[in-house]
N, CA, C and O atoms as a MOPAC input file, in Angstrom:
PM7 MOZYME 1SCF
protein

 N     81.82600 1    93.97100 1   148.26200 1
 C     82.98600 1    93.14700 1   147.96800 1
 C     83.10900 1    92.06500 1   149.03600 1
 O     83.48300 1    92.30700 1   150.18400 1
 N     82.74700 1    90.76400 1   148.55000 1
 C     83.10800 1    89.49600 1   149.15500 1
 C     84.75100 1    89.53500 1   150.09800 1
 O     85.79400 1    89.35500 1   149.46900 1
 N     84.77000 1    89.75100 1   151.40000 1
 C     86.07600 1    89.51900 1   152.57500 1
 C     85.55200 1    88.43300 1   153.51400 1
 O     84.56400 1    88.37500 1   154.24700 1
 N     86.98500 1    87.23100 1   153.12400 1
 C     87.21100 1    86.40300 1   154.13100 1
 C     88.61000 1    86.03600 1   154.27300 1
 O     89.54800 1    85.62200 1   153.59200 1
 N     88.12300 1    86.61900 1   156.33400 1
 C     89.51600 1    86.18100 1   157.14800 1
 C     89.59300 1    85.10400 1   157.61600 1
 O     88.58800 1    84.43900 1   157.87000 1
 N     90.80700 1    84.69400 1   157.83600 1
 C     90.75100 1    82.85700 1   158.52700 1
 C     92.10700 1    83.58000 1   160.07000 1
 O     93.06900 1    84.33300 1   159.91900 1
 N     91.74700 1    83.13900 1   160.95000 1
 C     92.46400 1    83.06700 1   161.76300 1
 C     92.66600 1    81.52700 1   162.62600 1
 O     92.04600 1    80.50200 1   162.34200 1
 N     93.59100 1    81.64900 1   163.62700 1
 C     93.15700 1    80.53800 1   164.24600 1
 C     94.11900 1    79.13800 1   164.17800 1
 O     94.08500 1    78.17200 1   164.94100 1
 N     95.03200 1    79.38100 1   162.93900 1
 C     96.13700 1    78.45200 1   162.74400 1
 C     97.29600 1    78.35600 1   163.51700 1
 O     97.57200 1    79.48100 1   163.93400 1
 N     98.16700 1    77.44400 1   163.92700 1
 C     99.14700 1    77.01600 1   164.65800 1
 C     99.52000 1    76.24400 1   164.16800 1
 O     99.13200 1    75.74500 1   163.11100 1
 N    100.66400 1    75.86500 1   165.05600 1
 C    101.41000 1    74.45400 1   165.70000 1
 C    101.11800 1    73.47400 1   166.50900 1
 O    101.30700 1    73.70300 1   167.70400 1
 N    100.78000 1    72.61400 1   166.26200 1
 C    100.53800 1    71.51000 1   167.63500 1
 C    100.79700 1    69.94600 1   167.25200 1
 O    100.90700 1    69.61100 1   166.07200 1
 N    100.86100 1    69.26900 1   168.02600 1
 C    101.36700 1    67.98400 1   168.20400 1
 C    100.59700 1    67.06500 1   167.83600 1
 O     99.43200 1    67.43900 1   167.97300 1
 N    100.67700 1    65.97500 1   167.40700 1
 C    100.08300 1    65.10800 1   166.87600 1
 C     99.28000 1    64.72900 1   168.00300 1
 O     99.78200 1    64.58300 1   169.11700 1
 N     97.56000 1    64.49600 1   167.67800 1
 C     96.68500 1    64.15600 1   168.91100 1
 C     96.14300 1    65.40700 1   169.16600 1
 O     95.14100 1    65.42000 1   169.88100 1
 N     96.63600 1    66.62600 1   168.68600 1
 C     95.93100 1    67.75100 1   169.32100 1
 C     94.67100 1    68.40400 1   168.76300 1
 O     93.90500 1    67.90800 1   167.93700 1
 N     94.58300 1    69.56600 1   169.33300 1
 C     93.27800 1    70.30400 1   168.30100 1
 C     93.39500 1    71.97200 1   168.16900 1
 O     93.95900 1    72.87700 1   168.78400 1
 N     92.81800 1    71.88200 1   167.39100 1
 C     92.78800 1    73.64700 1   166.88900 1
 C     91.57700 1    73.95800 1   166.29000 1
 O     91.04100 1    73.16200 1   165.52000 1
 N     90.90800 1    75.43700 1   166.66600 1
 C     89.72500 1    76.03500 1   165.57200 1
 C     89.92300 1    76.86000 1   165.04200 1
 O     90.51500 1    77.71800 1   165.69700 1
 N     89.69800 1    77.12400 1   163.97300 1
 C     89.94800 1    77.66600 1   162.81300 1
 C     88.72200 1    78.91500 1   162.42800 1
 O     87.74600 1    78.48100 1   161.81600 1
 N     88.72700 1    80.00400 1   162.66300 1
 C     87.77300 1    80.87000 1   162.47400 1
 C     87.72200 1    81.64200 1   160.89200 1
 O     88.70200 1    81.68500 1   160.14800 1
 N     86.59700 1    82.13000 1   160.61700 1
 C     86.33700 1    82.86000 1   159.14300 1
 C     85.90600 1    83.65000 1   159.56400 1
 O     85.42200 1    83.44200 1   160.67700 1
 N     85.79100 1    84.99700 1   159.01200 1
 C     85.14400 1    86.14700 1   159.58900 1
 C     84.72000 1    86.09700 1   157.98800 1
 O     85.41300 1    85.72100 1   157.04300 1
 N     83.56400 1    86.52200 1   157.98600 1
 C     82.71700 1    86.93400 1   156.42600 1
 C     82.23900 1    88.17800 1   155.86800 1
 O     81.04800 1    88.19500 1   156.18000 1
 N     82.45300 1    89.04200 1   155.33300 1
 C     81.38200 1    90.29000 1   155.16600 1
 C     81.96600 1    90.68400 1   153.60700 1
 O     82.91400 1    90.33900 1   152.90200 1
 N     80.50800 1    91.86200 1   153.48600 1
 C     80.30000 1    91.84000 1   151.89100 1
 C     79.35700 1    91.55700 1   151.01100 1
 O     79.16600 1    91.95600 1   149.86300 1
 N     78.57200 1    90.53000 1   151.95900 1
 C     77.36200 1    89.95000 1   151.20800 1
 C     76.95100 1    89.17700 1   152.09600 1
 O     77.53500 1    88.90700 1   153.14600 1
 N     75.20800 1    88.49800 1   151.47200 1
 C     74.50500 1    87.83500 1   152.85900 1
 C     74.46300 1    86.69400 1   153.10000 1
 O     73.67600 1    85.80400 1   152.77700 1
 N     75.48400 1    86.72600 1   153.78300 1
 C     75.99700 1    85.09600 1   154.78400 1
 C     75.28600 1    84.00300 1   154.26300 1
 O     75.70300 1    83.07300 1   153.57300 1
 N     73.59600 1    84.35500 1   154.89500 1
 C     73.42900 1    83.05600 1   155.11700 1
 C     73.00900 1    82.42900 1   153.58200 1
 O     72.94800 1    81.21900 1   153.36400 1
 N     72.82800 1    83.11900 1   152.91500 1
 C     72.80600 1    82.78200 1   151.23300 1
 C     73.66800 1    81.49900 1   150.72900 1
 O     73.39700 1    80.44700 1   150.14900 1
 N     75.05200 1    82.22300 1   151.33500 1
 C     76.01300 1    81.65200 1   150.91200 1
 C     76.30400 1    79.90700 1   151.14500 1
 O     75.88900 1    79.69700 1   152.28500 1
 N     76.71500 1    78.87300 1   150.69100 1
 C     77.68200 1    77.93800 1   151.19300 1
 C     79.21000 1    78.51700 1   151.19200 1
 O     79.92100 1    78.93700 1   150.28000 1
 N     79.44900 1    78.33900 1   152.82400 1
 C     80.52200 1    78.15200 1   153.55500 1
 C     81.83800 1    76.51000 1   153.60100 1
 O     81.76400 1    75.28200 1   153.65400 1
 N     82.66500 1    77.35700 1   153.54900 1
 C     83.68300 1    75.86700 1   153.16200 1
 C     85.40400 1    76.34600 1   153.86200 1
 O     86.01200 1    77.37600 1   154.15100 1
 N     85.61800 1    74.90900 1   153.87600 1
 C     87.32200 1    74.84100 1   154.55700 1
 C     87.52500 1    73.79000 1   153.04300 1
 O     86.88000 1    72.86000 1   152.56000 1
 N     88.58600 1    74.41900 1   152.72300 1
 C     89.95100 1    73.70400 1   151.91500 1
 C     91.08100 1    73.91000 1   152.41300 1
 O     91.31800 1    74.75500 1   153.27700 1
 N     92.06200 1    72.97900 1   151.79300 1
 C     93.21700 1    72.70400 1   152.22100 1
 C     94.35000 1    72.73700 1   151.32600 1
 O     93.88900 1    72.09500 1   150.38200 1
 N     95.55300 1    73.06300 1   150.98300 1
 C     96.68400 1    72.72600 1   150.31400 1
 C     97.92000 1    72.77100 1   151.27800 1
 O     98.27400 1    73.57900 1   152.13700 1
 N     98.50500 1    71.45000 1   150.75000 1
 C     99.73000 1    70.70300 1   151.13900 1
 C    100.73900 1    71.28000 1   150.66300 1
 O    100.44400 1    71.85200 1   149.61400 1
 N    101.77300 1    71.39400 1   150.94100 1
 C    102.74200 1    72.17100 1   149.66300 1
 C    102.97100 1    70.67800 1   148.79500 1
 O    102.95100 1    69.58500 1   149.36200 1
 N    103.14300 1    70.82100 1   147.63100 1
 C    103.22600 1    70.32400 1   146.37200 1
 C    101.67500 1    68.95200 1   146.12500 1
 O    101.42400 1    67.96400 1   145.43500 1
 N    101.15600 1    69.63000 1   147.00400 1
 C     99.37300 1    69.12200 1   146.43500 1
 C     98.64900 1    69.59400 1   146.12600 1
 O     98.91500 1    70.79400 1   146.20000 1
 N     97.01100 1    69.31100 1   145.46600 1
 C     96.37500 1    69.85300 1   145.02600 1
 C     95.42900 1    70.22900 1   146.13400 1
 O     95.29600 1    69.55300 1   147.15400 1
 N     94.62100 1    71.61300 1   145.82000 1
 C     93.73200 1    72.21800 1   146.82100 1
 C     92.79800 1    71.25600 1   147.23000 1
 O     92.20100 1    70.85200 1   146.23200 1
 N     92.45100 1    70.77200 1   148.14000 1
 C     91.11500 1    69.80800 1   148.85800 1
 C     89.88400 1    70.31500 1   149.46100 1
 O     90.12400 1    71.12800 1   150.35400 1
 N     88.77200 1    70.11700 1   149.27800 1
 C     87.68900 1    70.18100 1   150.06800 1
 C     87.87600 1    69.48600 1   151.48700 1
 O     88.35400 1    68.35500 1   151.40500 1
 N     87.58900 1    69.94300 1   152.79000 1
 C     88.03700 1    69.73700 1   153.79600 1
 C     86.29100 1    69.47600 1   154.51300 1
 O     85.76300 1    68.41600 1   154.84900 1
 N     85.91700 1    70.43600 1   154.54300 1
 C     84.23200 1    70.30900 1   154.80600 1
 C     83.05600 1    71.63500 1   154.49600 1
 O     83.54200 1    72.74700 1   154.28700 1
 N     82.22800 1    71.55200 1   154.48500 1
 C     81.77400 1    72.61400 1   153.99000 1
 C     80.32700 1    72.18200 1   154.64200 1
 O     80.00500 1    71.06900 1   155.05900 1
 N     79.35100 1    73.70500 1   154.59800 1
 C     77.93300 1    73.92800 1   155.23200 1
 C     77.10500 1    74.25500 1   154.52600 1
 O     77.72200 1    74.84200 1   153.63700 1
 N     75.84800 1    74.29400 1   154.23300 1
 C     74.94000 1    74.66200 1   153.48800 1
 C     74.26700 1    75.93200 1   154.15900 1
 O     74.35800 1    76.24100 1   155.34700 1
 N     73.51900 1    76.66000 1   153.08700 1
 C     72.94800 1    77.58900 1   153.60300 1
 C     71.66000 1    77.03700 1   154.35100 1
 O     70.97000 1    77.71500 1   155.11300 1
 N     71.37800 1    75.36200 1   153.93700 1
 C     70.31900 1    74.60400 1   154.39300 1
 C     70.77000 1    74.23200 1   155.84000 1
 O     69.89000 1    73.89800 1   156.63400 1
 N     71.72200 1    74.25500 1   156.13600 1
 C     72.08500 1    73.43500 1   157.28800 1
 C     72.70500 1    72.03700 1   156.97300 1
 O     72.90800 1    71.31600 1   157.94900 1
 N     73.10900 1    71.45000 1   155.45000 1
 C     73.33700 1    70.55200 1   155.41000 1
 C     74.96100 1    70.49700 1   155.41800 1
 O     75.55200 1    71.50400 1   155.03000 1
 N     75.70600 1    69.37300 1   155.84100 1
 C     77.02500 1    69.11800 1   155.91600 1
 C     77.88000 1    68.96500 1   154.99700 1
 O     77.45600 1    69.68700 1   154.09500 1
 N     79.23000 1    68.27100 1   154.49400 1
 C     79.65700 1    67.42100 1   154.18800 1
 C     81.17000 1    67.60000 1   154.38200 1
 O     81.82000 1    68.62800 1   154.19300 1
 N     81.51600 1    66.64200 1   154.71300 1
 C     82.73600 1    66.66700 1   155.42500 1
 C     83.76200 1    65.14400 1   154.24300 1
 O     83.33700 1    64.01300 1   154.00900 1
 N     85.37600 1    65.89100 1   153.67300 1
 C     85.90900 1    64.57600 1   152.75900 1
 C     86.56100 1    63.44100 1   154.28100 1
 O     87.02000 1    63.73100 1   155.38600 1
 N     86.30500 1    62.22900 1   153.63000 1
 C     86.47600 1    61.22700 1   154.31700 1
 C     87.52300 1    61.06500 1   155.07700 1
 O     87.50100 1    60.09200 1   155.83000 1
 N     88.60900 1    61.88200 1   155.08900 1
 C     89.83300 1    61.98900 1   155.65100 1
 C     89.64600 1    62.17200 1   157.42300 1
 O     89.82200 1    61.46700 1   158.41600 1
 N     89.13500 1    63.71500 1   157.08500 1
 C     88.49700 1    64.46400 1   158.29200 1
 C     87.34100 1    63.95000 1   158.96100 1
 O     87.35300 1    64.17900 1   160.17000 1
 N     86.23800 1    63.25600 1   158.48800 1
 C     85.04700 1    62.66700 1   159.08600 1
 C     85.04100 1    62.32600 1   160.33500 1
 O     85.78400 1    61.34500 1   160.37800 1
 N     84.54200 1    62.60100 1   161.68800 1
 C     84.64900 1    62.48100 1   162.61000 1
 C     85.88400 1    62.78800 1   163.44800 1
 O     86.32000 1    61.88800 1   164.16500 1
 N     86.32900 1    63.66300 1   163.43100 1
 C     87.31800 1    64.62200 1   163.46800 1
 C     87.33700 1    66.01700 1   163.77900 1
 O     87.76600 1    66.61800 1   164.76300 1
 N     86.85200 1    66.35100 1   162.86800 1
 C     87.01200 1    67.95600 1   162.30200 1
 C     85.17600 1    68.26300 1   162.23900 1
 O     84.33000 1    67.46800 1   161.83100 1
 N     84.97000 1    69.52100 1   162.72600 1
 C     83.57200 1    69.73500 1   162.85100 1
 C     83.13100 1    71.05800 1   162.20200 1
 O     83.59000 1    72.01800 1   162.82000 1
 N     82.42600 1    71.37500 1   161.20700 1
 C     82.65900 1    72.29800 1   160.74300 1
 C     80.81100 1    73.38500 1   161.14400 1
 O     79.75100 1    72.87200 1   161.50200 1
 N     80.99300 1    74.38700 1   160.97900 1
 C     80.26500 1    75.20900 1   162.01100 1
 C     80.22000 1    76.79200 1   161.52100 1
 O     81.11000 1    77.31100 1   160.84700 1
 N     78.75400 1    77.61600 1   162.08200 1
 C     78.74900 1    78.97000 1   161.65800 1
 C     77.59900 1    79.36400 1   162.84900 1
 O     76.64200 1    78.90600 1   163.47400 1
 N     78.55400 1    80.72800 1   162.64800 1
 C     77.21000 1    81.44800 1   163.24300 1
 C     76.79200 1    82.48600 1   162.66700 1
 O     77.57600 1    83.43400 1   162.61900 1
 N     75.68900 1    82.60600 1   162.16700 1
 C     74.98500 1    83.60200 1   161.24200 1
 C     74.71700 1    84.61500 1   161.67800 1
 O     74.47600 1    85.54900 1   160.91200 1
 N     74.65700 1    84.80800 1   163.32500 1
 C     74.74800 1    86.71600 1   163.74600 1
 C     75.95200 1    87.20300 1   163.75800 1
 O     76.02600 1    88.40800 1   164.00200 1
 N     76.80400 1    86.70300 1   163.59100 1
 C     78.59200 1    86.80800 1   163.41100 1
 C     78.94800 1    86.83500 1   162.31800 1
 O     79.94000 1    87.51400 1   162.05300 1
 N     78.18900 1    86.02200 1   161.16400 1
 C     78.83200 1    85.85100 1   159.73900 1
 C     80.45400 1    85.13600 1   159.92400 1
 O     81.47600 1    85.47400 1   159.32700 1
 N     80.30600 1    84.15700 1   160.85100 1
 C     81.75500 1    83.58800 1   161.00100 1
 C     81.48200 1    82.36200 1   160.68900 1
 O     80.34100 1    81.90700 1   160.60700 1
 N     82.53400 1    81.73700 1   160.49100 1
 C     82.51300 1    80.15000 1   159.76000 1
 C     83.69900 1    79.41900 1   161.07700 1
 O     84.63400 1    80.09800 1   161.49900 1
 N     83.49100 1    78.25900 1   161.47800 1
 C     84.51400 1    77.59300 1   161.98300 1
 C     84.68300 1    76.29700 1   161.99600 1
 O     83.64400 1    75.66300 1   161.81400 1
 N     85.77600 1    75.59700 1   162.17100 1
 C     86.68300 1    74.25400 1   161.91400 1
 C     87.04000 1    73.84500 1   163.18900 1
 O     88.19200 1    74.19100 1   163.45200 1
 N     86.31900 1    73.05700 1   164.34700 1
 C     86.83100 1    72.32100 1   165.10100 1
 C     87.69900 1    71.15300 1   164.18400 1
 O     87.35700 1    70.37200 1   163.29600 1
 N     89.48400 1    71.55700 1   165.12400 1
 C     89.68800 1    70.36200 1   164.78200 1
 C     90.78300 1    69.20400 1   165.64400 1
 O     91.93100 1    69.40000 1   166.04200 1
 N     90.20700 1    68.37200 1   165.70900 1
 C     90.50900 1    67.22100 1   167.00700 1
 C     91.37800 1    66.20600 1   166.31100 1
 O     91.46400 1    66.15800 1   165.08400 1
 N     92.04600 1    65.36200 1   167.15900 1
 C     93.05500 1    64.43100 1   166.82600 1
 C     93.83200 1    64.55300 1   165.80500 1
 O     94.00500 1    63.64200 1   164.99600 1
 N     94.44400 1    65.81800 1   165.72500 1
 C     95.24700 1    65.99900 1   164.03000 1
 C     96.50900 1    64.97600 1   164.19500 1
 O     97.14300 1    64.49800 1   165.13500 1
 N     96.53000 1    64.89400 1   162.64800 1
 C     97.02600 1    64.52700 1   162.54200 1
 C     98.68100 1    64.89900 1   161.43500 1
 O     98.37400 1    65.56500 1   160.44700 1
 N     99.98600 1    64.61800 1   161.49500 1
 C    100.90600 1    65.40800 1   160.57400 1
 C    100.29200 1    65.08400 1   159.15900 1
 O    101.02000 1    65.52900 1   158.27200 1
 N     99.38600 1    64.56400 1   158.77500 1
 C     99.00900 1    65.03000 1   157.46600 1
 C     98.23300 1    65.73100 1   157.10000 1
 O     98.09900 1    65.96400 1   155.89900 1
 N     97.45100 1    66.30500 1   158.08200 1
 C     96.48800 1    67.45200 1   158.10000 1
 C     97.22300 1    68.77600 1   158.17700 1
 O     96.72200 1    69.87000 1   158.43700 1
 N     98.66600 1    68.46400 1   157.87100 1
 C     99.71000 1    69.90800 1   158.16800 1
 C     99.08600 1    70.55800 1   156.14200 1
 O     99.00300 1    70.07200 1   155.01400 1
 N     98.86700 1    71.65100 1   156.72300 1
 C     98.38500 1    72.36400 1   155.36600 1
 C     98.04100 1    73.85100 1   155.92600 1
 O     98.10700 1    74.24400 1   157.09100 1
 N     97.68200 1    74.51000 1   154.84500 1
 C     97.40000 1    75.95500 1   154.32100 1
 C     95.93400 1    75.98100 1   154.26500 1
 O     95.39500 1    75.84100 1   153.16700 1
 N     95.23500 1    76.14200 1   155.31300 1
 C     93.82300 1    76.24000 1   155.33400 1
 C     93.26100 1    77.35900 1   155.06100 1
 O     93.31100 1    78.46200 1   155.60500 1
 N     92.57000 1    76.85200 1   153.91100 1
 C     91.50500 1    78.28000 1   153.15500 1
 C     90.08700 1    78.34000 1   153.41100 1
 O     89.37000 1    77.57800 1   152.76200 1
 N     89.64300 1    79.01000 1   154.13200 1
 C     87.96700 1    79.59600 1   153.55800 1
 C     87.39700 1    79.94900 1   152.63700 1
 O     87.94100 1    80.90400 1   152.08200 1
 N     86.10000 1    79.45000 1   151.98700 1
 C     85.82700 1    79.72400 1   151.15100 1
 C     84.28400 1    79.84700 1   150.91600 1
 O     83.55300 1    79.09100 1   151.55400 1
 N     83.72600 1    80.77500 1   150.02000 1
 C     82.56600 1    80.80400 1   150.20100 1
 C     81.82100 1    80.87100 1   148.98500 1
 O     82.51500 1    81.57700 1   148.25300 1
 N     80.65300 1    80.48500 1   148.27300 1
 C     79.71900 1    80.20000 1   147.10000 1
 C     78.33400 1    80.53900 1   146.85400 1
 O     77.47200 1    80.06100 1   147.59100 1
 N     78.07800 1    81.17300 1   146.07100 1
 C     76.47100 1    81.40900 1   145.74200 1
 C     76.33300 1    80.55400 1   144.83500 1
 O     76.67900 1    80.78500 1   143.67700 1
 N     75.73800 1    79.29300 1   145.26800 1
 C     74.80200 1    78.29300 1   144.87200 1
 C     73.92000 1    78.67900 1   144.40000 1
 O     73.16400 1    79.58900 1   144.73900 1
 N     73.92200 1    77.61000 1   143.02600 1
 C     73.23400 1    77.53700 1   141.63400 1
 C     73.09600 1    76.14300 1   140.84000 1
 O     73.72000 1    75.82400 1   139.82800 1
 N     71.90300 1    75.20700 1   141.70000 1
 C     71.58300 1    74.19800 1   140.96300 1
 C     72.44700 1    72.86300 1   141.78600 1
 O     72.16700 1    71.68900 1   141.54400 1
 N     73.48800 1    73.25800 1   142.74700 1
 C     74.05600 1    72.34100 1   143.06300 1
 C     73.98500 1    72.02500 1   145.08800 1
 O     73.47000 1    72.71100 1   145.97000 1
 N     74.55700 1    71.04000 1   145.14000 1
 C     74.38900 1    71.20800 1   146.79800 1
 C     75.67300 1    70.96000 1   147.44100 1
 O     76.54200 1    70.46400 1   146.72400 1
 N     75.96100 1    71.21500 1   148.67200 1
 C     77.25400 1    71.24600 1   149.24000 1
 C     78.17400 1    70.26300 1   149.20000 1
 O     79.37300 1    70.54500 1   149.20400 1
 N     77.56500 1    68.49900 1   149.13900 1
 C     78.33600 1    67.69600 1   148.90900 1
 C     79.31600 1    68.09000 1   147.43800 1
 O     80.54400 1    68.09800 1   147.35100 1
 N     78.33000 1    68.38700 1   146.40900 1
 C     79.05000 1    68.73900 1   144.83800 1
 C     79.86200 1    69.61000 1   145.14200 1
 O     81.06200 1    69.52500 1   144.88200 1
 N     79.34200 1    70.53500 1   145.71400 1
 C     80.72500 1    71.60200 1   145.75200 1
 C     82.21200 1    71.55800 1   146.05800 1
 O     83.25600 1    71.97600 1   145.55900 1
 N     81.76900 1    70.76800 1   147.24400 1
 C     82.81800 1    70.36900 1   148.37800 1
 C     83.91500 1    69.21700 1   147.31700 1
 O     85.12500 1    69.08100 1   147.49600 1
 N     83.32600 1    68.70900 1   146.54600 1
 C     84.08900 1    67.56200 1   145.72400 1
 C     84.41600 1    68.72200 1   144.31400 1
 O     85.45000 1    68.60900 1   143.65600 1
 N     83.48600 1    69.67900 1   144.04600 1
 C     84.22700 1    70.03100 1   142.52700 1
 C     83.97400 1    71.04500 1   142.18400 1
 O     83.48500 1    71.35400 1   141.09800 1
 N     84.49000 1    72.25300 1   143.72900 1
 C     84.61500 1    73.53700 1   143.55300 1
 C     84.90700 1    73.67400 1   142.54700 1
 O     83.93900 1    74.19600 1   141.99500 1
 N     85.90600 1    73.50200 1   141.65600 1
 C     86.83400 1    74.03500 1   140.59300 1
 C     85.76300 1    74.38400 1   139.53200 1
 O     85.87500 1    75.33100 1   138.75400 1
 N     84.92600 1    73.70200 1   139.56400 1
 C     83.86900 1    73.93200 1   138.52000 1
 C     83.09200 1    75.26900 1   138.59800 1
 O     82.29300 1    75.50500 1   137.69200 1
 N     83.25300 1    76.16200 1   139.59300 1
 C     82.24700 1    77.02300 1   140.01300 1
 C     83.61300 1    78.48500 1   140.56500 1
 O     84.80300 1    78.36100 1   140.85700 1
 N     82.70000 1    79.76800 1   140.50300 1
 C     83.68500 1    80.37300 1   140.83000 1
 C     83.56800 1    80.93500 1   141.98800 1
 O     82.64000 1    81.73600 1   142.10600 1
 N     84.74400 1    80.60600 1   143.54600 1
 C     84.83400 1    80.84800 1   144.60600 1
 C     85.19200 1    81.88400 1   145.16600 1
 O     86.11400 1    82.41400 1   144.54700 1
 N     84.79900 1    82.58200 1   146.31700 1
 C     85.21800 1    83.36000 1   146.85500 1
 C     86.27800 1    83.08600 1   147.68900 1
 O     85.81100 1    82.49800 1   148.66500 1
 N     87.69700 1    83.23800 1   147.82100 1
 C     88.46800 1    82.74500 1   148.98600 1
 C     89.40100 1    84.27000 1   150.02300 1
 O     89.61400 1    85.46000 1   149.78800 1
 N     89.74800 1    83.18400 1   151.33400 1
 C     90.05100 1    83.64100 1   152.06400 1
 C     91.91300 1    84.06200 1   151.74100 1
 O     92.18700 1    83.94700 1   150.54700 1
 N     92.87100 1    84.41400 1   152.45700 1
 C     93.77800 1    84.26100 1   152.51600 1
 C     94.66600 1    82.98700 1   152.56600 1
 O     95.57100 1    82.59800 1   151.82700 1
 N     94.03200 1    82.40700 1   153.82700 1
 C     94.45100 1    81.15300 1   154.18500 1
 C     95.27200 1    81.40800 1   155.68700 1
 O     95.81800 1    82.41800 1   156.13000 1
 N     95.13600 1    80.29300 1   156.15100 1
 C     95.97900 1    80.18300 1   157.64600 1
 C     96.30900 1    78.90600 1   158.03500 1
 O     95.53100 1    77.95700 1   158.13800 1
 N     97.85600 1    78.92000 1   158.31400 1
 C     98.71600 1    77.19200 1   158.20800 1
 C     98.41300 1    76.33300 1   159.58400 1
 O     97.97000 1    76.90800 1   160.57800 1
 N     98.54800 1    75.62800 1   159.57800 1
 C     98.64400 1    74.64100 1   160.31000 1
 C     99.30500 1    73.23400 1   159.93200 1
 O     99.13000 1    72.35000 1   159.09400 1
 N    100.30400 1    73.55300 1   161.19000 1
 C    101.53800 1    72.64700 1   161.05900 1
 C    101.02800 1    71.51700 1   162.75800 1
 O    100.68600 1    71.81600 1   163.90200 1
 N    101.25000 1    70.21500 1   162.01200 1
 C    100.91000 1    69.16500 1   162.92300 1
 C    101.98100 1    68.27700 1   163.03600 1
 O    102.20100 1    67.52400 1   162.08700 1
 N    102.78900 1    68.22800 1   164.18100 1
 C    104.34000 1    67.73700 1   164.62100 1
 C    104.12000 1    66.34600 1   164.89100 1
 O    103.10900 1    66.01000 1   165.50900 1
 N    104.92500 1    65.53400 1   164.51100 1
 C    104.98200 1    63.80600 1   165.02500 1
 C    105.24400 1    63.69800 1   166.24900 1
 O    105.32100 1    62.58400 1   166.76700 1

């Protein structure tokens, strides 16, 4: 059975940073694509950035150079450096994870909805003016 924890969420001030951890187990990691989404209250869920089981990236344009997204495969943990937040990055951050089929992480990252995800709980992060 697919378990993912997210820890790692806070409070902090505009300009600040926070990392965001996944703990993974259940199945084999590195198989998987790894991912951060996001929901706003009264928005729709977002792709935030996500990893390939290739090593490849993709990060939505919001976050790009920002936010760094990251794993370590003897840990089965996933993580979210994230630098200069900003109060619109205040959201409900989810982990999420995919057994890829035909597609690659950029697609995913833009149209999870199409595919069926494994998710985390989620963990908030609130970013103050």
């Amino acid at each position: 059975q697919v378990q993912l924890v997210e820890s790692g969420g806070g409070s902090v001030q505009s300009g600040g940073s926070l990392r965001l951890s996944c703990a993974a187990s259940g199945y084999t990691y590195s198989n998987y694509y790894m991912g951060w989404f996001r929901q706003a209250p009264g928005k729709e869920r977002e792709g935030v950035a996500a990893i390939g089981s290739d090593g490849t990236f993709s990060y939505a344009n919001s976050v790009r150079g920002r936010f760094t997204i990251s794993q370590d495969n003897a840990k089965n943990t996933l993580y979210l450096q994230m630098n200069s937040l900003k109060p619109e990055d205040t959201a409900m951050y989810y982990c999420a994870a995919v057994n890829p089929s035909g597609y690659n992480v950029d697609w995913w990252l833009r149209l999870w909805r199409r595919v069926s995800n494994y998710w985390g709980q989620g963990t908030q992060v609130t970013v103050s003016s």
